[in-house]
N, C-alpha and C positions, 0 to 999 in steps of 0.2 A: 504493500500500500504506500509507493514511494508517492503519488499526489497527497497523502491525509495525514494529515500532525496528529499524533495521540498527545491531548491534552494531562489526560486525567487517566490513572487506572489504577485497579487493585483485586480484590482477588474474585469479585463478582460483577465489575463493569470496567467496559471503556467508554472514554468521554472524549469525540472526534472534531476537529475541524473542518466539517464538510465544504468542500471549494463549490461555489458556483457552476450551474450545467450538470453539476453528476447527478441522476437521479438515487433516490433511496430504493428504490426494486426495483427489479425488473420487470420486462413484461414485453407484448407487442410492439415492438420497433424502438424499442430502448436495448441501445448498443451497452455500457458498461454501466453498473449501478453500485452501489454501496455495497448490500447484500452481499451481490456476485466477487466483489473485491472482499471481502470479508470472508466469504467460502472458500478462495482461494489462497485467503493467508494465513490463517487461525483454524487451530482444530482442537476439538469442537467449534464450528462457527458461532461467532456470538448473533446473538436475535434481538433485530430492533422490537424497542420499547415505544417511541412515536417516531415524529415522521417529521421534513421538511420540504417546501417546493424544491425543486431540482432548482429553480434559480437562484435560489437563496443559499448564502452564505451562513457557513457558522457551528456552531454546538451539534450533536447529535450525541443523544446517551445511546449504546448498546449492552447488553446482558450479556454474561460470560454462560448465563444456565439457563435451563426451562425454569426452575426455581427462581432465580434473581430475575428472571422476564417476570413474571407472576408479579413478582414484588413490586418490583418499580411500575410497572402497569397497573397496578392499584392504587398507588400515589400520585400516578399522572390522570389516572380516572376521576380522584375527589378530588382532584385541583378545580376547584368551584370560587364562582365570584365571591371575592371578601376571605377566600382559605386562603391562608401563605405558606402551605405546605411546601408547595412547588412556586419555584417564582421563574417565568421566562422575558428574559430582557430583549428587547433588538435595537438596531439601531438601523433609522432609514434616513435618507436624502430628499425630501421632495422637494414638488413647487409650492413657492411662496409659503407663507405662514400661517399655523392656526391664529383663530381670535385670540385665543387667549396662551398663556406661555404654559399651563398645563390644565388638564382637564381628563373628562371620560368620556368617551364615544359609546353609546351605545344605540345600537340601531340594528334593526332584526336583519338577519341574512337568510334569502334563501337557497337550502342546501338540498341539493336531488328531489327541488318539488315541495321541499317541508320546511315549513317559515322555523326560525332558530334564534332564540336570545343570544346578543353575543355583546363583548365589553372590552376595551382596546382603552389603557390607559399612555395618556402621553406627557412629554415634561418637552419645552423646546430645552435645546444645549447649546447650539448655536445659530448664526443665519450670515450666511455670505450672498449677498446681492440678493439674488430670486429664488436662492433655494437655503433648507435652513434641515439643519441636522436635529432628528426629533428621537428621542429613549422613548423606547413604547414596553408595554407591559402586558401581559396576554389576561385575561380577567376568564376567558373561556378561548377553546381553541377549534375554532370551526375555518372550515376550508379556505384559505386564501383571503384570513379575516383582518390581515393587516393591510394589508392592499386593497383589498376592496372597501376598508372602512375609512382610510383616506383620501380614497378617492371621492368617497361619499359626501364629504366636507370641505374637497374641491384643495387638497390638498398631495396629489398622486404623488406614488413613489415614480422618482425619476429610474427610467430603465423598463418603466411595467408594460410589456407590450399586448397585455389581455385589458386591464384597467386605467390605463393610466392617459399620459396627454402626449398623442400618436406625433404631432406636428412638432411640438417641440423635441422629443425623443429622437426626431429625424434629426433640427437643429444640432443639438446636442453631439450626436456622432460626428457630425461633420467640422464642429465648432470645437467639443472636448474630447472626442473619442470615447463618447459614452457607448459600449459594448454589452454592459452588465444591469440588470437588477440592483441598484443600490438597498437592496434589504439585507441583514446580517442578524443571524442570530449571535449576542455577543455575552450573554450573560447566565448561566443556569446553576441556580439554588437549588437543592433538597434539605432542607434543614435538620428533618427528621427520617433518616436513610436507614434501609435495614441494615440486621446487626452487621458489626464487620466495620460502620463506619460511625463512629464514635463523635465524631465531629461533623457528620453532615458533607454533604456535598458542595464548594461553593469553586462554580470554574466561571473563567473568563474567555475571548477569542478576541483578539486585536481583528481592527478592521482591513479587509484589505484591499492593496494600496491602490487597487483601481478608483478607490473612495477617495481618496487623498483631494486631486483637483477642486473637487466640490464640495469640501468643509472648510 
């Protein structure tokens, strides 16, 4: 796994820094996936716990056992609005700025047909010219719920070629060599971790440096 940094590890997870473009599984017309990179390097292969867009940058926990899967996928299951069991940080780029320098998005999504409460906490950190670097917070984790709740509030992640603002993304490649999704998983808490981890889980992922120009 010469593309993926192991963050974090011990004797029932590893903590990865998944690069941009890789998908987490595979499947129909997905050439290399996490998984399949995982199957090939480690034996027993560790088992994803949750998941990330293949565009996105950052953290991924995987389980070293069917047991330690069980576990951590219980903890990611009650991770419910207002529990700070689990806490997932990102860090995005968009256009222009919220109203206000932090707040809570919450606006229903819907997912394969079925309307869904969901909740996206954010803090601004910075702002350079028209775009402003925003810490977001997952409060529930439904499909493509950062991205599409920024875009909802007319704030798009720079790079989002499903939700986001087509014309200026064009812009941008041409102007910055925007390439990438500027979304990043950059922060992942477990506070209360099964046995084994005495101290909880608390990992970071620096941004990368495709991010650079536009902070």
């Amino acid at each position: 796994m010469k593309r993926i940094t192991v963050l974090f590890e011990n004797d029932e997870c590893i903590v990865l820094d998944k690069p941009a473009g890789l998908a987490v599984q595979g499947g129909e017309g997905v050439g290399a996936s996490l998984d399949r990179l995982l199957a090939e390097d480690r034996n027993p292969r560790p088992l994803l716990v949750h998941r990330l867009d293949k565009d996105t940058s950052g953290l991924i926990l995987v389980a070293k056992s069917r047991e330690a899967a069980a576990k951590f996928s219980a903890i990611f299951a009650g991770n419910k609005t207002g529990d700070r069991g689990v806490i997932k940080q990102y860090l995005a780029i968009c256009r222009g700025r919220p109203e206000k320098e932090t707040g809570l998005i919450r606006l229903d999504l819907d997912i394969r047909g079925s309307i869904k409460k969901s909740e996206t906490a954010f803090t601004l950190k910075s702002q350079r010219g028209d775009f402003s670097l925003l810490e977001l917070e997952l409060g529930t984790g439904r499909m493509h719920q950062i991205r599409r709740h920024l875009a909802q509030i007319k704030n798009p992640v720079l790079g989002d070629d499903k939700y986001g603002d087509f014309a200026l993304n064009k812009e941008l490649r041409k102007t910055m060599g925007l390439r990438r999704l500027l979304l990043h998983s950059a922060r992942l808490v477990i506070p209360e971790a099964p046995a084994g981890f005495p101290g909880g889980i608390d990992v970071s992922a620096p941004l990368p440096e495709y991010f650079l120009p536009f902070v």
